[in-house]
N, C-alpha and C positions, 0 to 999 in steps of 0.2 A: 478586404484582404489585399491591401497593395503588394505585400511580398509576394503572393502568390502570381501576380497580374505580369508585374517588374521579372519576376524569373519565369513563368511560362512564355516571356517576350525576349529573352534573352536566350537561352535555350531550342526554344521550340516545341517545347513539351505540352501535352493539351491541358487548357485549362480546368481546374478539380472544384468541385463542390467541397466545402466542411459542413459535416455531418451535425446534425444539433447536441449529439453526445459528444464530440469531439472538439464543438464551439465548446460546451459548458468543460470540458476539461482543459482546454489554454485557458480560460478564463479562470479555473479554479487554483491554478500554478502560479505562485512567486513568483518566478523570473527572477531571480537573481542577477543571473547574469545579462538582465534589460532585454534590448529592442536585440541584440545580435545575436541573443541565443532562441528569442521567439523566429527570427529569421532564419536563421539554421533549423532551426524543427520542424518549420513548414515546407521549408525546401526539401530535407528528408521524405517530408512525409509523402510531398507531390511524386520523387521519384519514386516512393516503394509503393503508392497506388495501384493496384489492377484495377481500378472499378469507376475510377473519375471522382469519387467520394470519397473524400477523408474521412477516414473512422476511425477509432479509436485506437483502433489494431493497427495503426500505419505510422504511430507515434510511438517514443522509445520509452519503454515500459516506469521509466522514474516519475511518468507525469500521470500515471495510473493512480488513483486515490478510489479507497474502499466507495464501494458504490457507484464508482467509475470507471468508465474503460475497462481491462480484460481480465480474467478468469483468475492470474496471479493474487490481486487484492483481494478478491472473495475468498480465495483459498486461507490467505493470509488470515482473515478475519478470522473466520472458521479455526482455522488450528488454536490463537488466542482464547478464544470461546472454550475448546473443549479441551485447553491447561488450565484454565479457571478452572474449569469444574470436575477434572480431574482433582488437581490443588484444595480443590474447598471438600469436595466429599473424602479426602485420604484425611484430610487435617481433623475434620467431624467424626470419624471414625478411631482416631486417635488419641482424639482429645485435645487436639492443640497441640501435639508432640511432633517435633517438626522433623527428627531423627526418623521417626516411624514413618512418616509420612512421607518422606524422603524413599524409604525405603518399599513403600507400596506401589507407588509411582517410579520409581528409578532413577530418581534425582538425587544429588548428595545435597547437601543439609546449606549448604551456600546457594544452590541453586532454587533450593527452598521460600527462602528468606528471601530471594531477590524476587520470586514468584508473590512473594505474600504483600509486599512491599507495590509490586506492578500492578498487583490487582486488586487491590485494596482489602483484603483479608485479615489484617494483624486481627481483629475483633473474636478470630479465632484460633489464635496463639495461647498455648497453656500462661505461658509466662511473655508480659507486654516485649516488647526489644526495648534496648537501651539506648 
C-alpha cells in the first residue's frame, strides 16, 4: 500500500491496516478510472478510519459488491430474490397472464415483461414475446 505510506507521510495521519474483506474488495473493482481513482479511495478511506483498519465500511458504497462489503448489496440481493418469486408464483397462478399477474403483484403489464425478461421467466408466459 504505497498510497497509503506516501499520504500517512504527507499529512500525518497514522498509518492504517486493510482489512482482508476490504483487500478482496479493491481487488474485486475495475478501476476505471486506474491508479488515481484507487489513490483517491484509499486516502478517503485512511481519513474516515476510526479504528486504524480499513474495512469495508470506510470505502464508498459503489465498490460494495453482493457478498462484499456492507449490508446495502445483501439488501439489494434479497429484494431481487423475493420479485423473482413474487413474479414467478403471480405468473403460475395465472397462467402465464401477464395482465393478471401484473395486477396481483402491483405492477403494470410493462413492468411485467421487463421482470420476466430479468429473471428469466418467459418459459411461464401464456403467449412466447415477440
Amino acid at each position: 500500500m504505497v498510497f497509503s505510506a506516501r499520504y500517512v507521510a504527507e499529512t500525518g495521519r497514522r498509518l492504517c491496516v486493510l482489512s482482508s474483506a476490504a483487500g478482496e474488495m479493491l481487488e474485486n473493482h475495475h478501476w476505471p478510472g486506474n491508479v488515481r481513482e484507487l489513490q483517491n479511495v484509499i486516502e478517503r478511506a485512511i481519513v474516515l478510519s476510526e479504528t486504524g483498519i480499513l474495512l469495508p465500511a470506510d470505502f464508498p458504497t459503489y465498490l460494495h459488491k453482493a457478498g462484499i462489503g456492507g449490508p446495502e448489496s445483501r439488501l439489494k440481493e434479497l429484494q431481487a430474490s423475493s420479485d423473482r418469486e413474487a413474479l414467478k408464483a403471480a405468473l403460475i397462478k395465472t397462467g402465464g397472464d401477464c395482465i393478471a399477474a401484473g395486477r396481483i403483484i402491483g405492477k403494470s403489464k410493462a413492468t411485467v415483461y421487463r421482470g420476466v425478461d430479468e429473471f428469466g421467466l418467459s418459459d411461464l408466459l401464456k403467449r412466447p414475446r415477440r
